[in-house]
N, C-alpha and C positions, 0 to 999 in steps of 0.2 A: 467876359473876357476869357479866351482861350488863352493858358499859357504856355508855351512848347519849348523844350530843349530841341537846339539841332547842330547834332557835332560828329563829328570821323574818331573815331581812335581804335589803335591797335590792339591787339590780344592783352599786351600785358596791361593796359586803359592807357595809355599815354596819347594824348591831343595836341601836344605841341612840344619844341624846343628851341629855343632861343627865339619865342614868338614868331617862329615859322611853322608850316608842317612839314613833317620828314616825310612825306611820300606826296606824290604826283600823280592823284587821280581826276582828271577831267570828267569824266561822266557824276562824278559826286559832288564836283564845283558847280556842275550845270545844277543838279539837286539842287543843291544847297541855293543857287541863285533862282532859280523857279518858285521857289517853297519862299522864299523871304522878301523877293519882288512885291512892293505896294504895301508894306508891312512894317510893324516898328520892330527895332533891332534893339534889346537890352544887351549892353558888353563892358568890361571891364576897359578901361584907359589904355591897356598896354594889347589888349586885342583888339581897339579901336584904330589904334597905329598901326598893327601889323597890316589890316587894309590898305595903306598906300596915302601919299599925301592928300587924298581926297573922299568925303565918303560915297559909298558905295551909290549907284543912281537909284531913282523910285525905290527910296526906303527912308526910314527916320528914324535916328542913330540917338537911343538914351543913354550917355557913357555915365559910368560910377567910377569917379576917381576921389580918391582921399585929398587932394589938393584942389583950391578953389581954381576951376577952368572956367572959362566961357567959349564960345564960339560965334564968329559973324555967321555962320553959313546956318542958312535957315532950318535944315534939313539934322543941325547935331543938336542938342540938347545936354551939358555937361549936370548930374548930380552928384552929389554924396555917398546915398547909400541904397541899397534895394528896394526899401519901400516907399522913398521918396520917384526913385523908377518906375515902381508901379503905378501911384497914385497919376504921374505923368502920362501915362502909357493909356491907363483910365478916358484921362481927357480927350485924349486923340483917338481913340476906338472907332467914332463915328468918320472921320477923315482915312484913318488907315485901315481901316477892319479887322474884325473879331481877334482874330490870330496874333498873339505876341511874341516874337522868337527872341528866347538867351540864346546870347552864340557865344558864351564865352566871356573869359577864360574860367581856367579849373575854378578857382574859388566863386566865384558868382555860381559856376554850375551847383558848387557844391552847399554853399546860402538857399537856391532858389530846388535843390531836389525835392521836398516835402513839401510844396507848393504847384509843382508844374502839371497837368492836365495832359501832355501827352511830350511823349520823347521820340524825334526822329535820331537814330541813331544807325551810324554808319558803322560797319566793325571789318577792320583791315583784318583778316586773318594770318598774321605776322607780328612779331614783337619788334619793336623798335626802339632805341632810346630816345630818351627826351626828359623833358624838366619842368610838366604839366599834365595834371592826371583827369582823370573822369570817371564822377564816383561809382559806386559800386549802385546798379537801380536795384531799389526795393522790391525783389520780385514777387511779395507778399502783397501789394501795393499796385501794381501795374500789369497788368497780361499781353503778352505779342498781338498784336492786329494785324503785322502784314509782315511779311518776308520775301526779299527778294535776292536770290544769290547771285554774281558775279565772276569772272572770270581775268579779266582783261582790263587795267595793267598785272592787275595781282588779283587771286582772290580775296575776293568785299564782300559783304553783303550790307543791304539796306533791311533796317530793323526797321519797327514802327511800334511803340509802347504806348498803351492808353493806362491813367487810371481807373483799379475799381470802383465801380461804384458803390 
């Protein structure tokens, strides 16, 4: 199992506010839906809501809430706690393939950083407020593979973190 972070935040690390994002970038949404398309999705309960009353299409949604949930819909899966996700995530490797994405929120980011295998990271270069961070990466721990910079809506760029080996 490959595990990957894949998240936007701005300069000061903020990822979200009031379970939204404070910026509107389409070229990064497109990212974010190409890279997680056919793949399972680890996310916390309150970033699983912020997608909308439905989840997301050709993907499979492991939520970690503190509260006992289920779901009819074939496609979510409600657990507990992190490695009860992973264990989950294990099973379905051969149906979803290799690739695992955390999407969220800060605290699962910040449970699963000394575990995860590579980090797609977006970086708004702006500060913005908000009331959801993303931790600070290990850069003893992980080296850039890819960079790609941006202009348009705002300066972005697209990071790509592996770890060492």
């Amino acid at each position: 199992m490959i595990l990957s972070h894949i998240t936007a935040m701005s300069q000061n690390r903020v990822i979200g506010t009031q379970n939204t994002l404070p910026w509107n970038i389409p070229e990064d949404m497109k990212f974010f839906r190409n890279k997680t398309k056919g793949h399972i999705m680890i996310m916390g309960r309150k970033t699983f809501e912020s997608l909308g009353p439905k989840p997301l299409p050709n993907r499979f949604h492991i939520v970690i809430s503190r509260q006992e949930l289920s779901s009819a819909d074939p496609a979510v899966k409600y657990v507990q706690n992190l490695q009860e996700a992973l264990a989950i995530a294990k099973k379905l490797i051969p149906q979803w393939g290799e690739e695992v994405f955390i999407v969220g929120g800060g605290e699962i980011y910040s449970q699963s950083i000394d575990i995860v295998d590579k980090i797609y990271l977006t970086v708004i270069h702006q500060n913005f407020e908000g009331d959801t961070y993303y931790p600070e990466v290990p850069l003893d721990k992980f080296i850039l593979s890819d960079k790609l910079d941006k202009t348009i809506p705002l300066p972005f760029s697209f990071l790509t973190y592996v770890r060492k080996v």
